[in-house]
C-alpha positions in Angstrom: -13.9 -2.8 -34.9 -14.2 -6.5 -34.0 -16.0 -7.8 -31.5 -13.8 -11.2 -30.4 -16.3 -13.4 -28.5 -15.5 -16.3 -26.5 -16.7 -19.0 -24.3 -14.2 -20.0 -21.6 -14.5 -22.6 -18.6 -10.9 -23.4 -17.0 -8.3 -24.2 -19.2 -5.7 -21.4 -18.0 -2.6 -22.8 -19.9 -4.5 -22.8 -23.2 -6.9 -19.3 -22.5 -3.0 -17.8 -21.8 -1.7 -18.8 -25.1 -4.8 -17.7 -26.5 -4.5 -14.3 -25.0 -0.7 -13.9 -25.5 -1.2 -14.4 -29.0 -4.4 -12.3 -29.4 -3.0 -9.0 -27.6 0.7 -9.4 -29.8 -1.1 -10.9 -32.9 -4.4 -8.4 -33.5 -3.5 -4.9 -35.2 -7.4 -4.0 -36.0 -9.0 -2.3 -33.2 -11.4 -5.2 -31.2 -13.3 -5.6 -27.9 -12.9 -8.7 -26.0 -16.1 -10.1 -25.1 -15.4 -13.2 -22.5 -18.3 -15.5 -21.7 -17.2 -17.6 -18.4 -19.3 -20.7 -18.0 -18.0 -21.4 -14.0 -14.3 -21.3 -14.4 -12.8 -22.1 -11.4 -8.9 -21.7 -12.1 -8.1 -18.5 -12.4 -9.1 -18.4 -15.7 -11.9 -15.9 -15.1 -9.7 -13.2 -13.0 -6.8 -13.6 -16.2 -9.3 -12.0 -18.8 -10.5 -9.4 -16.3 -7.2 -8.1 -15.6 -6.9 -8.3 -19.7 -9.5 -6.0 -19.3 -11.9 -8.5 -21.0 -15.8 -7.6 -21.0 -17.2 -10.4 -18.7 -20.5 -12.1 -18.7 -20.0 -14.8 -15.6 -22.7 -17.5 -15.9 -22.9 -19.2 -12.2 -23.0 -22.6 -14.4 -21.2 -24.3 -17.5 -23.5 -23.3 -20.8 -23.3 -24.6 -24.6 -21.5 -23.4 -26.7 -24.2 -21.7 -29.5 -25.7 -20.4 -26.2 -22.9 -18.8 -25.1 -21.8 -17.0 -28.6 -25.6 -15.9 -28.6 -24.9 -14.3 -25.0 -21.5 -12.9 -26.3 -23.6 -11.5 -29.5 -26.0 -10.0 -27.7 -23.7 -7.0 -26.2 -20.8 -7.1 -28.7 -20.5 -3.7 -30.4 -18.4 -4.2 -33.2 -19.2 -4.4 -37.3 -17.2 -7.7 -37.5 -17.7 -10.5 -34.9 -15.2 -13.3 -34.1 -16.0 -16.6 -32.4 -12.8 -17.8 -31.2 -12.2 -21.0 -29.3 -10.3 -20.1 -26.4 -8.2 -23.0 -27.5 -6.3 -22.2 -30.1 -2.9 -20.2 -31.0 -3.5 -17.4 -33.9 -1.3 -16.3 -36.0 0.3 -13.0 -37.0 -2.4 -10.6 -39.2 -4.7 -13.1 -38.7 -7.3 -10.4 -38.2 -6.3 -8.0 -41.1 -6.1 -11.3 -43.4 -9.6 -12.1 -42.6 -11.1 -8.7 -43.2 -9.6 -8.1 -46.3 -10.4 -11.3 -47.9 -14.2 -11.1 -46.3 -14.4 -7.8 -48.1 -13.1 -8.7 -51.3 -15.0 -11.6 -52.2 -18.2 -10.0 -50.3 -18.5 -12.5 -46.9 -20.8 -12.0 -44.2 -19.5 -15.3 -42.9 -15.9 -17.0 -42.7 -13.3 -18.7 -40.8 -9.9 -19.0 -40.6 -7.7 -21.5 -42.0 -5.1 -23.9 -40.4 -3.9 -27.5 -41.0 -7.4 -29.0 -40.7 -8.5 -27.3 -43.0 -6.0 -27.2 -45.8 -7.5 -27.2 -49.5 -5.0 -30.3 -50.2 -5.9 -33.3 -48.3 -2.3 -34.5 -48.6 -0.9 -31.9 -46.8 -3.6 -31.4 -44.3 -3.4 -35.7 -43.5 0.6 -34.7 -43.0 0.1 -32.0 -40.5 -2.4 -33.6 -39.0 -0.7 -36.8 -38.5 2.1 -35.0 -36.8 -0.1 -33.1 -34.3 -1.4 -36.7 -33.4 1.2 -37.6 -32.4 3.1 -34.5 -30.6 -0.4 -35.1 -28.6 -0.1 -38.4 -27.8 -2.1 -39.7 -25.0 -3.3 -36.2 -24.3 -0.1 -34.9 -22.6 -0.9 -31.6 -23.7 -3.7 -31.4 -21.5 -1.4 -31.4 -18.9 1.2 -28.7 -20.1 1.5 -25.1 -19.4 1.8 -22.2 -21.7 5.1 -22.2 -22.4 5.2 -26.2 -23.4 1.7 -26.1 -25.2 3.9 -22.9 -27.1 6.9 -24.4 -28.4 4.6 -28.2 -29.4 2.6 -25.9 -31.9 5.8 -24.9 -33.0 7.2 -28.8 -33.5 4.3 -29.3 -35.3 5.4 -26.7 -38.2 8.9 -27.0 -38.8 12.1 -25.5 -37.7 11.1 -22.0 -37.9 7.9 -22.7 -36.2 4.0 -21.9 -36.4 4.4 -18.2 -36.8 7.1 -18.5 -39.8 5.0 -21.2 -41.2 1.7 -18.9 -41.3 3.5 -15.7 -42.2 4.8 -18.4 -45.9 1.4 -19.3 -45.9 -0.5 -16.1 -46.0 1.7 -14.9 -48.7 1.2 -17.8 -51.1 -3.1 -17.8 -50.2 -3.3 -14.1 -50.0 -6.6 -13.9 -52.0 -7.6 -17.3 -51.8 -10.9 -18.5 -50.4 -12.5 -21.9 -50.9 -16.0 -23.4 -49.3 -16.0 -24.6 -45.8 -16.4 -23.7 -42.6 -13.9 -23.8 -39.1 -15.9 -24.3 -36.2 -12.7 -22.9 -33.7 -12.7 -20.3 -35.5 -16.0 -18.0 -37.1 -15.7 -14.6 -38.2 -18.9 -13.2 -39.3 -20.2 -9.3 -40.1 -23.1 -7.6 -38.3 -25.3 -7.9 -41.2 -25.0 -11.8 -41.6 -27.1 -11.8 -37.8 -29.5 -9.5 -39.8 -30.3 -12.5 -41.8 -29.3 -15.4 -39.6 -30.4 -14.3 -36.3 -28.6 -16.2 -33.8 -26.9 -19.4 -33.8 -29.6 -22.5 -33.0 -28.5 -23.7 -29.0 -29.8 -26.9 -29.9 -27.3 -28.1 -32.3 -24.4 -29.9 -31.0 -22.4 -29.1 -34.1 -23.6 -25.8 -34.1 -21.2 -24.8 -37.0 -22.4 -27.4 -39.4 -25.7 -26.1 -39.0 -24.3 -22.6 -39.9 -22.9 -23.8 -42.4 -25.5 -25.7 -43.8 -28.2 -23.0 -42.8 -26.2 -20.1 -45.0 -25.4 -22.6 -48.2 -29.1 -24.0 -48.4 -30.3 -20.1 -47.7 -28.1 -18.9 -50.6 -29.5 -21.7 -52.7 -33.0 -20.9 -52.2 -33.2 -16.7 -51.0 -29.6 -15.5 -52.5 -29.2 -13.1 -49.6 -26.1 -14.9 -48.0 -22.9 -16.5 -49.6 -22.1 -19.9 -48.7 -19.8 -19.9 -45.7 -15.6 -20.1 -46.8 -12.4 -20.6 -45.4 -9.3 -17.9 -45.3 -6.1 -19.7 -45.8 -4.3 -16.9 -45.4 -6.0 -15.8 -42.0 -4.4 -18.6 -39.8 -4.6 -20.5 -36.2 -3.6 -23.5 -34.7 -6.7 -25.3 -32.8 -5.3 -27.5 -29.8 -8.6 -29.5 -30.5 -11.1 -30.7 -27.9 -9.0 -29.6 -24.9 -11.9 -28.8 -22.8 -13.8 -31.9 -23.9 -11.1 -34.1 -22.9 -10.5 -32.7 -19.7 -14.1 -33.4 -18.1 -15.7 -30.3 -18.2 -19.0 -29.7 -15.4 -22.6 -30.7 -17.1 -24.0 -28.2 -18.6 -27.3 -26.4 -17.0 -29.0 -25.2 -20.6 -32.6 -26.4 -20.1 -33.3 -26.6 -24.0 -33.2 -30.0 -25.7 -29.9 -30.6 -27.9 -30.1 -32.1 -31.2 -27.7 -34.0 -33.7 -27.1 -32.8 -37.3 -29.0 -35.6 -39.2 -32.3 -34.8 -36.4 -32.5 -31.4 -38.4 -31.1 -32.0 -41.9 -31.9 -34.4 -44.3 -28.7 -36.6 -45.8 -29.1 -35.1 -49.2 -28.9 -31.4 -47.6 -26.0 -32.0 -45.5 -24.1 -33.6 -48.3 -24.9 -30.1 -50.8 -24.6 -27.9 -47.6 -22.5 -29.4 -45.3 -18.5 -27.9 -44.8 -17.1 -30.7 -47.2 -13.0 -30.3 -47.8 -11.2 -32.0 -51.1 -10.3 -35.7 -50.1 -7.3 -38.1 -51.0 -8.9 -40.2 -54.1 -5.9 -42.0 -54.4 -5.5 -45.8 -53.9 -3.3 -45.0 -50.7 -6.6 -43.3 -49.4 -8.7 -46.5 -49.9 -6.3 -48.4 -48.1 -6.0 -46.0 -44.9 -9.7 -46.0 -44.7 -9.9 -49.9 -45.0 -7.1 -50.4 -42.4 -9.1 -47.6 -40.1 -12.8 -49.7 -40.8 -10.9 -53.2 -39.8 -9.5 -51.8 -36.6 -12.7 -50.2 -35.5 -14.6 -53.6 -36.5 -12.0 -55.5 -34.5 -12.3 -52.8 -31.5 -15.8 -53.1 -31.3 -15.8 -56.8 -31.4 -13.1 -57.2 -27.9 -15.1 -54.8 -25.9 -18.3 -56.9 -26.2 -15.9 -59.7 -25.5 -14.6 -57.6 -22.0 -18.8 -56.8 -21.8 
């Protein structure tokens, strides 16, 4: 069984796809585990009738603190942290077992455009979802719309025809890396890891960084890896964007670089291929100019 656990606060369009696709999606047996941080519409009563297991914090909490909440009780030998954000795929769930068991995982993620092994593809797809997105309209959609603009973002036939073509050409395939939206881990991996550290803002850098420098030096863990052929589609920030309450942990949060030093989060950290190409060198340039030249007008508004 899987134990799917995930933090939710508002955001009913996008925890509706999420559950639409996770009920018609999911063939292996799983228990929903729901942490509400102080959702306030409707959001909390939509995974209760789901017949979700619900731990209602009065307040907004982290998100490392809430997947340690959500660990705490799950019950399953795989666990799932899912972003309540995203869209996933047909056989996601079945893709990512088999490929965790063939290659010997305790700790994985599933693919999708952001994290495609070829950065020429993944800058294609990604440059398409920017701009479907633009100015954040999706934040204001409901399930239906937020629906059919994954779907624009994939082709003619869509999101689930494009993943169904994927996972049969990666079927197999792993590669390094790590998917914060999306972290499937087994029981034993918590044996070793323990919990995730609630003082990391990018808590899954520091997973991933914490299992490849722990395989490194013990050998009891594989480095984190990506499934391409277990997929989703991450809407990407939505809570973020859309002005979420303060959060009420009372522990201090810390960057990545206040932890790790440069050198290990360059051998550690969840690097993907790049673009080498000249075309590369120019995007990056253009990109540095108009940050220079961004910077340089809001001192002159200052």
């Amino acid at each position: 069984m899987i134990s799917i656990i995930t933090a939710v606060h508002n955001q009913l369009a996008v925890n509706r796809v999420f559950l639409d696709t996770l009920q018609k999606n999911t063939s292996t047996p799983y228990e929903l585990i729901i942490v509400d941080n102080h959702s306030t519409d409707g959001s909390l009563e939509l995974f209760e009738q789901a017949g979700a297991i619900m731990i209602k914090n009065p307040e907004n909490h982290c998100y490392p603190d809430s997947q340690n909440m959500g660990m705490s009780i799950a019950k399953g030998d795989y666990f799932a942290f899912l972003n309540n954000d995203i869209y996933l795929a047909p056989n996601w769930d079945t893709q990512a077992i088999q490929a965790m068991e063939k290659h010997d995982l305790d700790i994985a993620s599933l693919g999708g455009f952001e994290v495609l092994e070829d950065p020429l593809r993944r800058r294609k797809y990604f440059q398409r979802w920017k701009w479907l997105r633009r100015g954040r309209r999706h934040l204001k959609m409901n399930t239906e719309q937020l629906k059919k603009l994954v779907d624009n973002v994939y082709g003619r036939k869509g999101f689930e025809a494009w993943s169904l073509n994927e996972a049969s050409e990666q079927h197999g395939h792993v590669y390094p890396g790590l998917n914060g939206a999306a972290v499937i881990t087994t029981r034993k991996a918590w044996d070793i890891m323990k919990e995730w550290d609630v003082q990391m803002e990018g808590a899954d850098w520091d997973l991933a960084i914490r299992t490849g420098k722990m395989s490194a030096e013990v050998g009891n863990i594989k480095p984190a890896h990506i499934i391409p052929s277990a997929l989703h589609h991450h809407f990407s920030r939505v809570t973020f964007h859309s002005e979420p309450e303060p959060r009420a942990c009372d522990h201090s949060h810390r960057k990545i670089e206040d932890k790790w030093t440069q050198e290990e989060i360059q051998k550690y950290g969840p690097h993907l291929p790049q673009d080498t190409s000249w075309r590369s060198d120019v995007r990056r340039w253009v990109k540095k100019l108009r940050i220079t030249r961004t910077k340089v007008d809001r001192e002159k508004v200052g």
